[in-house]
C-alpha positions as CSV (number, residue, x, y, z in Angstrom):
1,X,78.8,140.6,142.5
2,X,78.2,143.9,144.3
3,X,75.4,146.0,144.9
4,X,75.9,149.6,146.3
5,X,79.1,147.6,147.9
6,X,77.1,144.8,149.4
7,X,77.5,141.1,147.8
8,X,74.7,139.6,146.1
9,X,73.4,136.4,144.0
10,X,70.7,136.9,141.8
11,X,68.5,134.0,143.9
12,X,69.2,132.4,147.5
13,X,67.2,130.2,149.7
14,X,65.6,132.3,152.8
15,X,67.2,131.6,155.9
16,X,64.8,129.5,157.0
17,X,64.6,127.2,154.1
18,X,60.6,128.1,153.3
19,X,60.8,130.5,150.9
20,X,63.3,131.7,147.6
21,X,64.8,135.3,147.1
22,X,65.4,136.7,143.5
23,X,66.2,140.4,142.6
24,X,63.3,141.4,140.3
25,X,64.7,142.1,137.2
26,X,61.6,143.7,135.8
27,X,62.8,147.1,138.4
28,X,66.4,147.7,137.1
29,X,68.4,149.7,136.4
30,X,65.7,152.2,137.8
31,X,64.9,149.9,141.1
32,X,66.7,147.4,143.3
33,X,63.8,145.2,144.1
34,X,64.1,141.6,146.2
35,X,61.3,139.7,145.5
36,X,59.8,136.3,148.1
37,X,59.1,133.6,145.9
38,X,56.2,131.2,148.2
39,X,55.1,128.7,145.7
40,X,55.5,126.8,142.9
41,X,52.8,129.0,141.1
42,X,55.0,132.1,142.0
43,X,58.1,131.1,140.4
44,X,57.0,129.8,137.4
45,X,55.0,133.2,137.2
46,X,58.7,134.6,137.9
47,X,59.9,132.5,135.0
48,X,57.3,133.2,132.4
49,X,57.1,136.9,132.9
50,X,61.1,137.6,132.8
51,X,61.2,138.6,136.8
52,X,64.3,136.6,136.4
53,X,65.7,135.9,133.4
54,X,68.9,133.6,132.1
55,X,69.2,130.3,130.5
56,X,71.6,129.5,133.3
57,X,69.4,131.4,136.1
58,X,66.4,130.2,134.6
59,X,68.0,126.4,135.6
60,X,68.9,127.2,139.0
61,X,65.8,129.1,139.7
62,X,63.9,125.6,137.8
63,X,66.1,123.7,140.8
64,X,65.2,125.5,143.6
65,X,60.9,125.6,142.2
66,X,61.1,121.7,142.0
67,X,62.2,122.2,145.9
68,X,59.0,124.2,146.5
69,X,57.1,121.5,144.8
70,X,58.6,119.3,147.5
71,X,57.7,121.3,150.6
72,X,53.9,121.6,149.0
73,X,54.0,117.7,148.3
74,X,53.9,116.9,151.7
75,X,50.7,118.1,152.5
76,X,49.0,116.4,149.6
77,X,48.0,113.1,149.4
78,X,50.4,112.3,146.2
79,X,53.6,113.4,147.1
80,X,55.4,111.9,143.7
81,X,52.0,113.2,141.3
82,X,52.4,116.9,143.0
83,X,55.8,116.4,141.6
84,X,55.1,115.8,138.2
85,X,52.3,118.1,137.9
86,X,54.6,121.1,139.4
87,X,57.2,119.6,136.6
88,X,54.8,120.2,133.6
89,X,53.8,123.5,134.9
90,X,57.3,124.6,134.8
91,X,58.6,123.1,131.8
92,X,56.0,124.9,130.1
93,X,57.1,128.6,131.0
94,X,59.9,129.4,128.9
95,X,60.5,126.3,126.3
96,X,63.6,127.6,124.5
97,X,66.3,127.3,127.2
98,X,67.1,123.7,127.6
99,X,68.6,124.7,131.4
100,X,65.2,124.7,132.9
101,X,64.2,120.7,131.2
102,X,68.1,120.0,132.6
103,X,67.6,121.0,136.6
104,X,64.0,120.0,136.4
105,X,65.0,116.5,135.2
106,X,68.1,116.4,137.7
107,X,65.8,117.1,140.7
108,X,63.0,114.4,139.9
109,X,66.1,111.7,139.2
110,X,67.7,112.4,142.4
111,X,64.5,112.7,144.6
112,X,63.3,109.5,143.0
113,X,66.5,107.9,145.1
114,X,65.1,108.4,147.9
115,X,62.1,107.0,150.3
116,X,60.2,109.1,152.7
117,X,58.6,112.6,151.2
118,X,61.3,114.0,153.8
119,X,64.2,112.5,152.9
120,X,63.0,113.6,149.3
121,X,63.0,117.4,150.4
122,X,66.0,117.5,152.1
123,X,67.6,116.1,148.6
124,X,65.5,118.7,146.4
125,X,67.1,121.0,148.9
126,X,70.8,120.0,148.6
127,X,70.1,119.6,144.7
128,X,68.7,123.3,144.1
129,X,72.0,124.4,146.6
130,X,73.9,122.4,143.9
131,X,72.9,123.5,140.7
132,X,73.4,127.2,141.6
133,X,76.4,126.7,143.4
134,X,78.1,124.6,140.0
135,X,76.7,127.5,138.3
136,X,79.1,130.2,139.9
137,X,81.9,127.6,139.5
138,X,81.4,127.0,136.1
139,X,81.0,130.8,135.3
140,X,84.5,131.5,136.8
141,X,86.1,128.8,135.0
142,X,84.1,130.5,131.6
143,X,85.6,134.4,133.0
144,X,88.9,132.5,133.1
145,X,89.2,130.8,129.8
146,X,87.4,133.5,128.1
147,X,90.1,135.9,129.5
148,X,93.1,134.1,127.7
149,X,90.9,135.1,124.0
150,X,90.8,138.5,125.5
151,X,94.5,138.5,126.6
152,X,96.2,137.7,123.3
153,X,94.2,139.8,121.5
154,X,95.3,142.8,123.9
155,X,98.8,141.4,123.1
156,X,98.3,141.6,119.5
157,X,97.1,145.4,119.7
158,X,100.2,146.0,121.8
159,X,98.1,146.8,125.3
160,X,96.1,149.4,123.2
161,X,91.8,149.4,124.0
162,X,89.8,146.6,123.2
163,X,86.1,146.9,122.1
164,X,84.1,144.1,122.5
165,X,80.7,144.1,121.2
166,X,78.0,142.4,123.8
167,X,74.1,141.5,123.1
168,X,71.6,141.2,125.1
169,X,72.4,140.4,128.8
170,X,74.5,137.6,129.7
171,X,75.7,138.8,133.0
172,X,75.7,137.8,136.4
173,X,71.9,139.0,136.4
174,X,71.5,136.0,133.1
175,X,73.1,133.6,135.9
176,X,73.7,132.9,139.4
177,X,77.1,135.4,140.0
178,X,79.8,136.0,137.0
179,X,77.5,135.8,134.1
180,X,78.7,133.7,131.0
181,X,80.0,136.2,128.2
182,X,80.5,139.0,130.7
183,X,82.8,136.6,132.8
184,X,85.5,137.1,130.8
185,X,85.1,140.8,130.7
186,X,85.1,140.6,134.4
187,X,88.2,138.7,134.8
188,X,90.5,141.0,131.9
189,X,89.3,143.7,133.6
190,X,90.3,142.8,137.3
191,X,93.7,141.8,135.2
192,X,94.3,145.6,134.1
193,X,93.7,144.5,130.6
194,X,92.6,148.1,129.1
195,X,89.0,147.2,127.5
196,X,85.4,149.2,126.2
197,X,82.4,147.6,125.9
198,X,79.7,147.8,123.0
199,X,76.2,147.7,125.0
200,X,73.7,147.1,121.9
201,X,70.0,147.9,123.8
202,X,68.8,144.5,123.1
203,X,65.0,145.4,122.0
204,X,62.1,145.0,122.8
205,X,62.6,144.3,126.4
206,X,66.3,146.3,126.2
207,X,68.4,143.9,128.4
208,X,71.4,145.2,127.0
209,X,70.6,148.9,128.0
210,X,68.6,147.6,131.1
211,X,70.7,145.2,132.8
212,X,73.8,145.1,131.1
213,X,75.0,148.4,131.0
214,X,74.2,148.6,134.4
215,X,76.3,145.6,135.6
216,X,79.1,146.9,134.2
217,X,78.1,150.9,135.5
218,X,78.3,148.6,138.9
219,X,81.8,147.0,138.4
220,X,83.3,150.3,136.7
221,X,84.0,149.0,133.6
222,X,84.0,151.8,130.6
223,X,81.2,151.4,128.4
224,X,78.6,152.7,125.9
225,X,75.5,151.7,125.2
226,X,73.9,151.8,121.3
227,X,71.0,150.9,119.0
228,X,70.9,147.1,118.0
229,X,70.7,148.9,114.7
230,X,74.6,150.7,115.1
231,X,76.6,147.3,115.8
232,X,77.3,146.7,111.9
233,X,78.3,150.4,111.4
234,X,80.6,150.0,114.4
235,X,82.7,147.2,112.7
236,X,82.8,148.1,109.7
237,X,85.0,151.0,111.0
238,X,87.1,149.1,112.9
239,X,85.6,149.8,116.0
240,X,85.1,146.1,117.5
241,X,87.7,143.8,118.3
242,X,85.2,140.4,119.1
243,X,81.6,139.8,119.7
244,X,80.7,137.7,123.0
245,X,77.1,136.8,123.4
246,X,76.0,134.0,125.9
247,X,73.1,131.2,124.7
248,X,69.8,129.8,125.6
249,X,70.4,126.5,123.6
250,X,73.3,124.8,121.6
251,X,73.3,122.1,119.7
252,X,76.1,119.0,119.6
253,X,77.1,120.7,116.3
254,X,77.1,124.0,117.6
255,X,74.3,125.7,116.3
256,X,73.5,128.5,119.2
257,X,70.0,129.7,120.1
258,X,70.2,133.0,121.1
259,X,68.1,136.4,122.1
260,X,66.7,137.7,119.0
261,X,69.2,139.8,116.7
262,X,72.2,137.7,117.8
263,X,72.3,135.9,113.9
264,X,72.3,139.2,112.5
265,X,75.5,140.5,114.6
266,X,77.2,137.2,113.5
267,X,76.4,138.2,109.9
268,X,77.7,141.4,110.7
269,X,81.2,139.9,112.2
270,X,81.7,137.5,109.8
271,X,81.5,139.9,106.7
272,X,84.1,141.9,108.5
273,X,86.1,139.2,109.7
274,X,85.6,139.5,113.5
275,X,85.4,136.8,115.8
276,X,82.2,136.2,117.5
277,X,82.3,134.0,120.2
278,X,79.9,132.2,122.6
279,X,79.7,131.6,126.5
280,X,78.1,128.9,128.3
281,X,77.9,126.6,130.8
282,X,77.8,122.7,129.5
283,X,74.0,122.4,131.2
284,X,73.4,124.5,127.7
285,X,74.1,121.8,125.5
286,X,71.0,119.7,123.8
287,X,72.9,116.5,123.3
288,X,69.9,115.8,121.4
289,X,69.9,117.7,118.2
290,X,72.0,118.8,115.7
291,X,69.9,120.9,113.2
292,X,69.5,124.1,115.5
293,X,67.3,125.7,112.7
294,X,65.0,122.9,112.2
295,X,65.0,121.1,115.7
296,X,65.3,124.4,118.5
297,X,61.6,125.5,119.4
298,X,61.6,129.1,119.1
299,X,59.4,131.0,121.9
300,X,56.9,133.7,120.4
301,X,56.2,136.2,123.1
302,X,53.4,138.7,124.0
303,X,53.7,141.6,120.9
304,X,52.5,144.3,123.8
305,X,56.7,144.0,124.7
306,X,57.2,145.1,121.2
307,X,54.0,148.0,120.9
308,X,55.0,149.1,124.8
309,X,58.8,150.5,126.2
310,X,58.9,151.4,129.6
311,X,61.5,153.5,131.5
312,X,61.9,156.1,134.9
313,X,59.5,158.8,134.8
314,X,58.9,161.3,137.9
315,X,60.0,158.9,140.5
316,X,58.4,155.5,139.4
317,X,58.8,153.1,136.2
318,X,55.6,154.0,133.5
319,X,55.1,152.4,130.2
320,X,54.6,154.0,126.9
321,X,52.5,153.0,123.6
322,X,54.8,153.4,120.6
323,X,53.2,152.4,117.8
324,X,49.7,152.8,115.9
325,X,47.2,151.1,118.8
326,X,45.7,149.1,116.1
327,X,48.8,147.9,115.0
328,X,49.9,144.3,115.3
329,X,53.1,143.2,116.5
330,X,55.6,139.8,116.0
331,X,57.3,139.1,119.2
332,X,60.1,136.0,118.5
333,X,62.2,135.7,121.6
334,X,65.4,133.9,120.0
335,X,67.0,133.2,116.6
336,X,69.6,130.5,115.8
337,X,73.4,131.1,114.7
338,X,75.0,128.5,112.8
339,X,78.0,126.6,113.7
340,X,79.9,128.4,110.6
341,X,79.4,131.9,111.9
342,X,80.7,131.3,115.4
343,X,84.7,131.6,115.9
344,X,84.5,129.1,119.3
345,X,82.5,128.7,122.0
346,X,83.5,129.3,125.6
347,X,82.7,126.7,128.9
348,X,83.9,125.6,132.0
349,X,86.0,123.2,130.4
350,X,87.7,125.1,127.8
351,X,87.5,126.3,124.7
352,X,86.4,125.0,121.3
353,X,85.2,125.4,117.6
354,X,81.4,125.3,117.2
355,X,81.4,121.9,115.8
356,X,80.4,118.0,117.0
357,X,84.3,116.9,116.4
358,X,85.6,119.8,118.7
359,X,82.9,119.6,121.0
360,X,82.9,115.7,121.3
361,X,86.9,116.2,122.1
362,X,86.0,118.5,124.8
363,X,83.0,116.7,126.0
364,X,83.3,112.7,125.5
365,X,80.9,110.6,126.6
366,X,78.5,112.3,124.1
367,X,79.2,110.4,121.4
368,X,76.0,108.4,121.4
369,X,73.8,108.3,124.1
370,X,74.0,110.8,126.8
371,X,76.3,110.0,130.1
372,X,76.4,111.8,133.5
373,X,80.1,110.0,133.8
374,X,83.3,108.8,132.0
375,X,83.3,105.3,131.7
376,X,85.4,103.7,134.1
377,X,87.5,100.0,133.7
378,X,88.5,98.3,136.6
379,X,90.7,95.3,136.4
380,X,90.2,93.7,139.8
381,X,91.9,90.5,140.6
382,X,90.5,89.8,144.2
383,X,92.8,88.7,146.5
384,X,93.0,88.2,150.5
385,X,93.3,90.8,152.7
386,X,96.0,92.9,152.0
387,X,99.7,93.2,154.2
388,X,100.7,96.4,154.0
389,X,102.2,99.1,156.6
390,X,100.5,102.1,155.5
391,X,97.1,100.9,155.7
392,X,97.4,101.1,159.4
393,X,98.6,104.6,159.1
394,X,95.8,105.3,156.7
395,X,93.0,104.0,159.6
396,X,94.5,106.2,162.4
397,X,93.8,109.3,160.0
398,X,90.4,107.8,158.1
399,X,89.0,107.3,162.0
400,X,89.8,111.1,162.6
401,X,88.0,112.2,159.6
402,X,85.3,109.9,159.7
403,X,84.7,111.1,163.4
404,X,84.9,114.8,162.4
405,X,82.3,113.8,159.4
406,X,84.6,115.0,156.5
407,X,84.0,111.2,155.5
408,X,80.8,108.8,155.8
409,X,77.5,108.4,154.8
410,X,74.2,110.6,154.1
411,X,71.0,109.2,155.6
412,X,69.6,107.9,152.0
413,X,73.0,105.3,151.7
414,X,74.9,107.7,149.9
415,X,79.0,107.1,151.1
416,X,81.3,110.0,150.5
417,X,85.1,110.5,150.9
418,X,88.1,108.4,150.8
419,X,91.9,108.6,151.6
420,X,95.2,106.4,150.4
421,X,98.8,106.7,150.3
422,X,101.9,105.5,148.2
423,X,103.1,102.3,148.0
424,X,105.3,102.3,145.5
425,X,106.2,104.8,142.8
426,X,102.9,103.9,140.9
427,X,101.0,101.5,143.0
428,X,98.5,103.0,146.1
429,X,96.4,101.5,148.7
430,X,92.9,103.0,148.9
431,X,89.7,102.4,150.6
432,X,87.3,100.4,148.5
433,X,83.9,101.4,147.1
434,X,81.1,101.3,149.7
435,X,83.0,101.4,152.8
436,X,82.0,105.3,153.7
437,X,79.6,103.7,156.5
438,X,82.2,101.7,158.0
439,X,83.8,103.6,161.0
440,X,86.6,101.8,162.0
441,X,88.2,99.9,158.9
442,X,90.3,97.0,158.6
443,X,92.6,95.4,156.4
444,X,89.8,93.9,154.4
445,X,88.7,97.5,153.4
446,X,91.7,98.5,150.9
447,X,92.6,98.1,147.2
448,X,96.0,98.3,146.1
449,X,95.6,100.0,142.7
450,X,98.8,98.5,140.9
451,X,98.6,100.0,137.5
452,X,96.8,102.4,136.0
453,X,95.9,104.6,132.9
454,X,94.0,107.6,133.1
455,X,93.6,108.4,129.2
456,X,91.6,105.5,129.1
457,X,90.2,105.8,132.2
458,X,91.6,102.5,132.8
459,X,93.2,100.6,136.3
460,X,94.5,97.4,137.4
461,X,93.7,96.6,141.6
462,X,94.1,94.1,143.9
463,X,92.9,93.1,147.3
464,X,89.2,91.8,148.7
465,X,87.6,94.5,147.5
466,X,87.3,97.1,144.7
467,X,87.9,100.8,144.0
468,X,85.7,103.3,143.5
469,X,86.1,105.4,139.6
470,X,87.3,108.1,142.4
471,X,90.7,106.1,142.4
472,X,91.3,107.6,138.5
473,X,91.5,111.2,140.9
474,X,94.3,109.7,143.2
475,X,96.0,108.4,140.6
476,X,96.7,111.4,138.5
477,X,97.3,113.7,141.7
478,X,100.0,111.0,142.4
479,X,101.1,111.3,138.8
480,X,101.6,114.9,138.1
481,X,102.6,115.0,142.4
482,X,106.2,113.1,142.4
483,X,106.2,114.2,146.6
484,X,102.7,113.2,147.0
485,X,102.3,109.9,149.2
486,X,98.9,110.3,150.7
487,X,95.6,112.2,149.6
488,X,92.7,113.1,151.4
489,X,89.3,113.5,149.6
490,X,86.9,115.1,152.0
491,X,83.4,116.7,152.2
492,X,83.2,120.0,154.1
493,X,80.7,122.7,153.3
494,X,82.7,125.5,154.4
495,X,86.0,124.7,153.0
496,X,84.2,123.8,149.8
497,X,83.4,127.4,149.5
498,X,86.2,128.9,150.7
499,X,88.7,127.1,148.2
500,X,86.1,127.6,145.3
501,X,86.9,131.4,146.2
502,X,90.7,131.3,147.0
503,X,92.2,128.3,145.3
504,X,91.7,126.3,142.2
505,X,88.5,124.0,141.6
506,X,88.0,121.5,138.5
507,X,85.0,121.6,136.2
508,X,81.6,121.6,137.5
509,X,80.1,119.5,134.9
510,X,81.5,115.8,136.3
511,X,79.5,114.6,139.6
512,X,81.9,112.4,140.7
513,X,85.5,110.6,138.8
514,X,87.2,113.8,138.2
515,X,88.6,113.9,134.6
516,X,92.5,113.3,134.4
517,X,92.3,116.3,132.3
518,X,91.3,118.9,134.9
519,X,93.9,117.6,137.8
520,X,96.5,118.1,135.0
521,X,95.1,121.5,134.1
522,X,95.2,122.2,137.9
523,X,98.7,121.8,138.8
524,X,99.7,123.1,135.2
525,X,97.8,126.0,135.6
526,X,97.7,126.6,139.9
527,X,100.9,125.2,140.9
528,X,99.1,122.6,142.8
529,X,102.6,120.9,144.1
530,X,102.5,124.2,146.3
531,X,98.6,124.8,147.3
532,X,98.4,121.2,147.7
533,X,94.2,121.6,148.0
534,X,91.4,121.9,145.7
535,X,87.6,122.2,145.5
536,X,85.6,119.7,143.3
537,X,83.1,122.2,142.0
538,X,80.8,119.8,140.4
539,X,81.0,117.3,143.5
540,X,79.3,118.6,146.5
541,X,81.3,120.0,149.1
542,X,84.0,117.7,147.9
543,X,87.7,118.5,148.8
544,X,91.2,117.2,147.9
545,X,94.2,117.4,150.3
546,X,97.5,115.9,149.7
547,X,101.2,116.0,151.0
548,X,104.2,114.3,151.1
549,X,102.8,112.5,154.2
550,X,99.9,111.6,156.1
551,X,100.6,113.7,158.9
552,X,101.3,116.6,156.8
553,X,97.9,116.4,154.5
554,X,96.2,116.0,157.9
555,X,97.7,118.9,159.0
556,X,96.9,121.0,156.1
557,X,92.8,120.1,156.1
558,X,92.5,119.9,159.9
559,X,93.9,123.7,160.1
560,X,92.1,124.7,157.4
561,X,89.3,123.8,158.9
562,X,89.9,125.0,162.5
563,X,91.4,128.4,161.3
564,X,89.0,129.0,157.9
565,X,92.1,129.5,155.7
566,X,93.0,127.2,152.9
567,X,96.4,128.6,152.4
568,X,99.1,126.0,153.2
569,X,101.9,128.5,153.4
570,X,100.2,129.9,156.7
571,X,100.4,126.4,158.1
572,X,103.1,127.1,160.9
């Protein structure tokens, strides 16, 4: 998002890797202050006293402290106990969004793959890059399914104004760029939809007045800011349209934790028949629990935010007593909604009602025990070496790329990429699973995947060795792709980026098999037959090229590359 016309995330990594940026949220609207970020000790002060604030920022900015923890690891004498101990110090700042517990978690599981304390920081770093880079995916994918809600009810006013009711802040400032329930604002805006925003002040700490309203001051979008009090007045008169708040915690049966005063606008909506939805990335979910009332820990904060307001007086920020100074005050941060109040909640994925059978439909693999992948069948019947043309073809190209390092292997083991090409109409040859070390391939290095069925996340391959789940990708590109006879799945930093901002990108919440789902989506949705490229947003500087041809997918990725434009129709 902008700044006085300069681009800006809400956190970065310095340039030389020691220290983290954030803009100091405590300083707006009045100030634009960037604050250094040394230590462990510094960022979980950040955390704790609302210098940065967001159930998804507080995540990535969780990510990146567990990469400080790292760097201050090496110099002790127990590299994985500084680890821990930096992990209970930050779990403990803010315990209400389940974001922070998520990256924390996600960083100690992926250092813990690795051996030497440097090997471990260079994966804390590549993690923390992760986490806030899914986190800009995933809110463009919630701008872009929140926009369709948006969209038809514009169509059903006839392209007359739309008033949506917002609370608290849930912006790009709440994340790492897009926000989650302004995201969708963003996007029907950029579309010309013709749309106001309600800008409740969000007390005590006025994040809706604060940040909000001056987000959307920043991106020109007409707005208005009221009391928290004024929302219910506003709808009975038929002056709101839909509610979008974002979340801090949801349940698997869709029970939302939310900044305080959100359950009472979703009383408000529901006795005058407005829709209230919710925006979040899936890194919200508690897969855990299903009673939000009973089971979400509700944080208690300091009552001095609720005695004390502070604004812009005579050229610097001063705070102000407002009540009696003996007077006591009650500070809850968060209140929970019920699933029956909320009309659907938002995500990368899609959208759905705020219940487990809707959720569990959008999400599966959560129907018992948490799992970081679909399940993935392989029927292998191992065979010898397999006789076929285009694998030749296919180890002219997968030398090239393995050469440029768009395929291979990290120093901790870790293999990446893979290529294949048509056989027959359903039937590919594909390099096998662990062969991203190998540099020059042979025959003995190929499946043929003869049969497959991606609802059930199901193949059938033959040869002397196996597939990778990856092959599920391949094989619904090559199903929805009739001219497609050879794909390319690549890791390049650069063009990672530069598709995630020009061309289509799947779901951020899968790490690795791609989801028939979301290739279907793509080429539905991004006339993919045309682009013939994609970013894997939830997959590391993972990238899909495909054509009717070897030589003309190599083509595509190779200029690309050279020329830093993934448009194929520039390809001369």
């Amino acid at each position: 998002m902008k700044v006085n016309g300069k681009n800006f995330r809400t956190i970065w990594l310095s340039e030389d890797n020691s220290f983290i940026n954030i803009i100091d949220q405590r300083q707006l609207p009045h100030q634009f202050v960037i604050e250094e970020l040394r230590s462990v000790a510094d960022m979980a002060q950040a955390i704790k006293d609302m210098h940065l604030r967001g159930a998804p920022l507080i995540g990535v900015a969780a990510g990146y402290a567990m990469y400080l923890a790292a760097l201050e690891a090496i110099n002790t004498d127990n590299f994985d106990g500084h680890l821990a101990a930096c992990a209970q110090t930050l779990r403990a700042t803010r315990p209400t969004a389940v974001n922070l517990q998520w990256a924390i978690d996600r960083q100690l599981q992926e250092m813990a793959k690795s051996g030497t304390p440097e090997q471990k920081i260079q994966i804390a770093r590549e993690t923390a890059d992760s986490i806030a880079d899914e986190d800009v995916a995933s809110c463009k994918n919630i701008g872009q399914h929140g926009m369709q809600i948006i969209e038809a009810i514009s169509n059903k006013k006839n392209g007359e104004r739309i008033n949506i009711l917002t609370h608290c802040n849930a912006g790009w400032l709440a994340c790492v760029d897009y926000g989650t329930a302004t995201a969708p604002i963003y996007e029907a805006f950029a579309k010309g939809i013709d749309l106001h925003v309600w800008v409740d002040e969000t007390r005590p700490r006025n994040q809706g007045a604060n940040l909000t309203a001056w987000e959307l001051l920043n991106e020109g979008i007409p707005h208005t800011v009221i009391t928290d009090n004024a929302g219910g007045h506003l709808m009975q008169h038929g002056m709101v349209d839909m509610v979008i708040t974002g979340a801090d915690r949801v349940t698997r049966s869709g029970d939302v934790a939310n900044k305080i005063g959100t359950y009472l606008k979703a009383l408000a909506a529901a006795d005058n028949k407005i829709p209230l939805y919710v925006a979040f990335p899936s890194s919200t979910f508690d897969w855990d629990i299903r009673d939000g009332l009973s089971e979400i820990h509700i944080e208690e904060r300091s009552g001095d935010e609720v005695r004390y307001v502070q604004g812009w007086h005579e050229d610097s920020i001063k705070k102000v007593l407002v009540t009696p100074a003996g007077s006591q005050a009650s500070n809850y941060g968060f209140d929970v909604t019920p699933s029956r109040l909320i009309a659907g909640l938002i995500t990368e994925r899609g959208v759905c009602s705020a219940n487990e059978h809707s959720i569990l439909e959008l999400y599966p693999g959560h129907g018992g025990v948490q799992e970081e992948a679909i399940s993935f069948h392989c029927n292998w019947i191992k065979l010898p070496p397999l006789e076929l043309e285009q694998i030749d073809a296919l180890n002219v190209w997968r030398e090239k790329l393995y050469n440029a390092g768009l395929v291979g292997v990290t120093p901790e083991g870790i293999g990446y990429g893979n290529v294949s090409a048509r056989v027959w109409e359903h039937q590919f040859v594909i390099t096998g699973a662990a062969t991203g070390s190998i540099k020059n391939l042979g025959a003995e290095h190929y499946a043929l995947v003869a049969g497959y069925n991606v609802e059930a996340n199901e193949l059938t391959a033959k040869g002397p060795i196996q597939p990778s789940s990856e092959s599920l990708t391949h094989a619904m590109i090559y199903e929805c792709g009739q001219n497609v006879n050879a794909i390319f799945h690549v890791h390049h930093p650069g063009l990672w980026r530069k598709l995630m901002d020009n061309l289509p990108y799947t779901g951020s919440d899968m790490s690795y098999h791609t989801p028939s789902w979301e290739i279907e989506r793509l080429f539905r949705e991004h006339n993919l037959a045309e682009n013939k490229m994609f970013a894997m947003a939830g997959h590391i500087h993972g990238v899909i090229v495909f054509g009717n041809s070897l030589q003309e997918a190599g083509e595509l990725l190779f200029h690309a590359i050279e020329h830093n434009d993934p448009f194929p129709a520039n390809v001369q």
